[in-house]
C-alpha atoms as an extended CHARMM CRD file, in Angstrom:
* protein
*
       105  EXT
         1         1  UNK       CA            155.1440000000      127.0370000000      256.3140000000  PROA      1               0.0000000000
         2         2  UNK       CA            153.0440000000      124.2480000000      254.8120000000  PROA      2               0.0000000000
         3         3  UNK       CA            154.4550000000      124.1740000000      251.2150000000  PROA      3               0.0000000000
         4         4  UNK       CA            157.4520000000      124.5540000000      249.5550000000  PROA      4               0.0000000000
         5         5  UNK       CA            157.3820000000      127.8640000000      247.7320000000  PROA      5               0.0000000000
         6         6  UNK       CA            159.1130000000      126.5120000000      244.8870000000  PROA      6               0.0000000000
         7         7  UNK       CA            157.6550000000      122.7030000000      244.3090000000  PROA      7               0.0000000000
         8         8  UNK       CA            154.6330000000      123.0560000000      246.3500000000  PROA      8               0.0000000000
         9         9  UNK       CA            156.0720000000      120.2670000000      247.8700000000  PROA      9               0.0000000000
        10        10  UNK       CA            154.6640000000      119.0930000000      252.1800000000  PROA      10              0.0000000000
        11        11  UNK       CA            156.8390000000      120.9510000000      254.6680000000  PROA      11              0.0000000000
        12        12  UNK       CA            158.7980000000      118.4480000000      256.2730000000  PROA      12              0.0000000000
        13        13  UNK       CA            160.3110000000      120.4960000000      259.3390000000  PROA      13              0.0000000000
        14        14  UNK       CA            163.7790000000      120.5800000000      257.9170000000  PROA      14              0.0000000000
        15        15  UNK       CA            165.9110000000      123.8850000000      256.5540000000  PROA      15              0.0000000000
        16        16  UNK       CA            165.7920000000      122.3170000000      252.9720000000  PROA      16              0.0000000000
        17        17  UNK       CA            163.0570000000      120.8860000000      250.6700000000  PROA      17              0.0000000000
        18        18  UNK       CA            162.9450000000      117.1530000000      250.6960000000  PROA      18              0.0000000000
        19        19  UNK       CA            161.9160000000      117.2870000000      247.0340000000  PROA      19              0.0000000000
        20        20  UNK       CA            163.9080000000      120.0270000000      245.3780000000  PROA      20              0.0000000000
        21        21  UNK       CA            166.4560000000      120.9320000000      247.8810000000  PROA      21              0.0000000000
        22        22  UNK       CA            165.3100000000      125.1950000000      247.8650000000  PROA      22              0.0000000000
        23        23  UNK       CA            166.6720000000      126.5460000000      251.2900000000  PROA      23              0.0000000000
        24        24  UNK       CA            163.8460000000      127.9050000000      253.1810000000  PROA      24              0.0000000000
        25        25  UNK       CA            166.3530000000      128.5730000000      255.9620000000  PROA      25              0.0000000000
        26        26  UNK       CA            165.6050000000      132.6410000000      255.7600000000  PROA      26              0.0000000000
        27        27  UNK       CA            161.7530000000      132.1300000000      254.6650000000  PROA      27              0.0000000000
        28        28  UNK       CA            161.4850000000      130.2410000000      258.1830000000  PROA      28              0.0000000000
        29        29  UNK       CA            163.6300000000      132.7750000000      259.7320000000  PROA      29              0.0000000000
        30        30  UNK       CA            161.0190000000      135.3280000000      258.5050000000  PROA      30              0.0000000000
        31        31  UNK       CA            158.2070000000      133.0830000000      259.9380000000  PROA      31              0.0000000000
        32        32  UNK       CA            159.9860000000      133.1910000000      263.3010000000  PROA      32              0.0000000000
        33        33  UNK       CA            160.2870000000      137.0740000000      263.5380000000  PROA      33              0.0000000000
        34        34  UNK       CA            156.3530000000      137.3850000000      262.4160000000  PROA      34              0.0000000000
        35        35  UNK       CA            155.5260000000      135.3600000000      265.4170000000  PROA      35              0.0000000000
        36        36  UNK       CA            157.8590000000      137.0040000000      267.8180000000  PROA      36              0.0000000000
        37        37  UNK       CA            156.2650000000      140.0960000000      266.7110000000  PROA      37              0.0000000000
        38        38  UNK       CA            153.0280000000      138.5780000000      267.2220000000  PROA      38              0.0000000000
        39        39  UNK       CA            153.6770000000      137.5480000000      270.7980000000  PROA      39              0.0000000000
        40        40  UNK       CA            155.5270000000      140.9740000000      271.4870000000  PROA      40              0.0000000000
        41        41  UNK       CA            151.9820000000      142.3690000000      270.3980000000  PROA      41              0.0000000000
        42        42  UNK       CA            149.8390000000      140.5700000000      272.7970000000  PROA      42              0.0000000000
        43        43  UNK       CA            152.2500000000      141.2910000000      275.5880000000  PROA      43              0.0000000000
        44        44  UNK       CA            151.6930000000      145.0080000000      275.1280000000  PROA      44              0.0000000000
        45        45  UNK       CA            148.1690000000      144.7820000000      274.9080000000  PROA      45              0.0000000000
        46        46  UNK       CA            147.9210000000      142.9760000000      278.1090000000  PROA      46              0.0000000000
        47        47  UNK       CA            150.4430000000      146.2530000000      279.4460000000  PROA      47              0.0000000000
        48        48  UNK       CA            148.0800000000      148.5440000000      277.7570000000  PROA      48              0.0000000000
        49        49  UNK       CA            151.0320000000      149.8440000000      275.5330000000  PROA      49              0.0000000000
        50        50  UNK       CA            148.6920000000      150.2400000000      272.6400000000  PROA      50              0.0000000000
        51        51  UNK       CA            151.7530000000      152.1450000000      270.5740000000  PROA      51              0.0000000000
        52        52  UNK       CA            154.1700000000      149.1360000000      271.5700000000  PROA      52              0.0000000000
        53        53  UNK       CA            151.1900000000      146.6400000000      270.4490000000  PROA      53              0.0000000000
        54        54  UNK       CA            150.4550000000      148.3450000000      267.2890000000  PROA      54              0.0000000000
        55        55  UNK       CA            154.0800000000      148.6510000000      266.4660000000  PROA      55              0.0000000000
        56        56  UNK       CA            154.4390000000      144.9160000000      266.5600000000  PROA      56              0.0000000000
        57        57  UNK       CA            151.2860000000      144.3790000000      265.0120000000  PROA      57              0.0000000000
        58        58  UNK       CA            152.4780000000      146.1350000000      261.8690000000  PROA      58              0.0000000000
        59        59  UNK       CA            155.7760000000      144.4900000000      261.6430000000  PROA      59              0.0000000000
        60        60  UNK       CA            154.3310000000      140.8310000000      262.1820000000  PROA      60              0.0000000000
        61        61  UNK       CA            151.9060000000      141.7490000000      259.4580000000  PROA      61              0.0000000000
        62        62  UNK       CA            154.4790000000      143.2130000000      257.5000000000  PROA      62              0.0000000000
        63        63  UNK       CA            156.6280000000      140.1780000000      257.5900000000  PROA      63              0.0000000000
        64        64  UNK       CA            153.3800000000      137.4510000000      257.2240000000  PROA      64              0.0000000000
        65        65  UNK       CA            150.1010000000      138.5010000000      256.1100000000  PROA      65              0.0000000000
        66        66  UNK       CA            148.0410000000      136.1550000000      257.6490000000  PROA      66              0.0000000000
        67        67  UNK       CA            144.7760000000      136.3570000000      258.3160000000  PROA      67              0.0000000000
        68        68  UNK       CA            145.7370000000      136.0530000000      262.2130000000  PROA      68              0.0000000000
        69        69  UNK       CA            148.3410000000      138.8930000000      261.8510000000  PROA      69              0.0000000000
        70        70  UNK       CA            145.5420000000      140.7460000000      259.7890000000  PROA      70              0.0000000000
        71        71  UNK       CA            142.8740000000      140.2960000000      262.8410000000  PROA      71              0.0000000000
        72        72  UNK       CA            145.9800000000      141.4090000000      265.3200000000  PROA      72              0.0000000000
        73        73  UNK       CA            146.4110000000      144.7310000000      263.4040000000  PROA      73              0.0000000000
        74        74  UNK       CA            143.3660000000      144.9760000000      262.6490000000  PROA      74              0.0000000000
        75        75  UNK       CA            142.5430000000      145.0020000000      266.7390000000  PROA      75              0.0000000000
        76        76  UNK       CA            145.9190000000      147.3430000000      267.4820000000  PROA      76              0.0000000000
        77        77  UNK       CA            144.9640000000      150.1550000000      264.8010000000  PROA      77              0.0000000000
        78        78  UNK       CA            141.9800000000      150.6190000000      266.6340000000  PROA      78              0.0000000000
        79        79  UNK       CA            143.3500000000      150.5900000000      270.0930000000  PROA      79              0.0000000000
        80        80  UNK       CA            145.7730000000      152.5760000000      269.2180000000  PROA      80              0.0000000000
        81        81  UNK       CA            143.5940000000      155.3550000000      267.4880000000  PROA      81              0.0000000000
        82        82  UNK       CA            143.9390000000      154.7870000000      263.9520000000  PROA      82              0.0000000000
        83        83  UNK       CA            140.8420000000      153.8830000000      262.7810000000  PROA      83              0.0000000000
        84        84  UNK       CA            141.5810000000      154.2460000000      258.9620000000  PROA      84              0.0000000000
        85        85  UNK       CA            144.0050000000      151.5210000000      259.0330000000  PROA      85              0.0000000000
        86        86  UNK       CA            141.7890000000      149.2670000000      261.5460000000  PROA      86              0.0000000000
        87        87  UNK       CA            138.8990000000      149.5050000000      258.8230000000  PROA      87              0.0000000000
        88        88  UNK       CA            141.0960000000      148.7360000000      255.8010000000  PROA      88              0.0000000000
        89        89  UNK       CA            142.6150000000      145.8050000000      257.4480000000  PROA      89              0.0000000000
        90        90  UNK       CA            139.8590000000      144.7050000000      258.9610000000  PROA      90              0.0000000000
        91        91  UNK       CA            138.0020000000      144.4660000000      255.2570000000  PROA      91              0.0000000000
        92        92  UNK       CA            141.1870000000      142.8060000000      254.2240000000  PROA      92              0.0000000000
        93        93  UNK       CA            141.1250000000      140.0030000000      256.8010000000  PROA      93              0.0000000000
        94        94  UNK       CA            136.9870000000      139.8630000000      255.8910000000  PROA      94              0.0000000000
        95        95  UNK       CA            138.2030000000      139.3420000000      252.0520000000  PROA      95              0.0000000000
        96        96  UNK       CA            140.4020000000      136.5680000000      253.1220000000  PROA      96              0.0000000000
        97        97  UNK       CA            137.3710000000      134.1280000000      254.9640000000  PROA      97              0.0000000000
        98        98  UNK       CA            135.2920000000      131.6080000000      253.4950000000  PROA      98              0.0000000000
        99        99  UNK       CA            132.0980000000      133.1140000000      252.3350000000  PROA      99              0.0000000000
       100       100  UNK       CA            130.2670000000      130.3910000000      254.6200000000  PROA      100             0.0000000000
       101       101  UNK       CA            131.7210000000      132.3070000000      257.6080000000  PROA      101             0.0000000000
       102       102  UNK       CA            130.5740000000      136.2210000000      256.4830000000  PROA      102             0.0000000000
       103       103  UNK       CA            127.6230000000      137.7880000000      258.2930000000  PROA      103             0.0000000000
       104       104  UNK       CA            124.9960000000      138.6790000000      256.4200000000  PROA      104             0.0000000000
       105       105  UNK       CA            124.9980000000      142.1400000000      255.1800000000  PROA      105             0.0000000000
């Protein structure tokens, strides 16, 4: 988390906002499962348990669409044989960049 979602306000590393006091307690709790998701994810794929991976994939997503977890899904769709969903997240993740980064079409 970078900002509070309430005051916008810097992240200082602590449960509550410095500035407003919102408890992002559960919001970093969610941030925590994403990435042990994430993790969980990459494990599998090093197994070759591309059913495990894309499980995880989809929850970490679920949890915090980033374009990281986008990319991750993106990868495990496809391993895992669904190519519909590794197109339409891959175009997601695409949406998401700077257009200084985009190949050329």
């Amino acid at each position: 988390m970078e900002r509070c979602p309430t005051c916008n306000a810097r992240y200082k590393g602590r449960s509550g906002c410095h500035r407003c006091g919102t408890d992002l307690a559960r919001l970093l709790a969610i941030e925590k499962e994403a990435a042990e998701h994430r993790d969980n994810a990459v494990e599998a794929f090093n197994r070759q348990d591309f059913d495990t991976m894309y499980f995880h994939a989809r929850r970490a997503c679920a949890l915090l669409r980033t374009p990281s977890a986008e990319k991750h899904l993106a990868c495990a769709a496809l391993v895992a044989g669904d190519p519909a969903t590794a197109l339409s997240t891959w175009k997601s993740y695409r949406r998401s960049q700077p257009n200084d980064t985009k190949t050329p079409r």
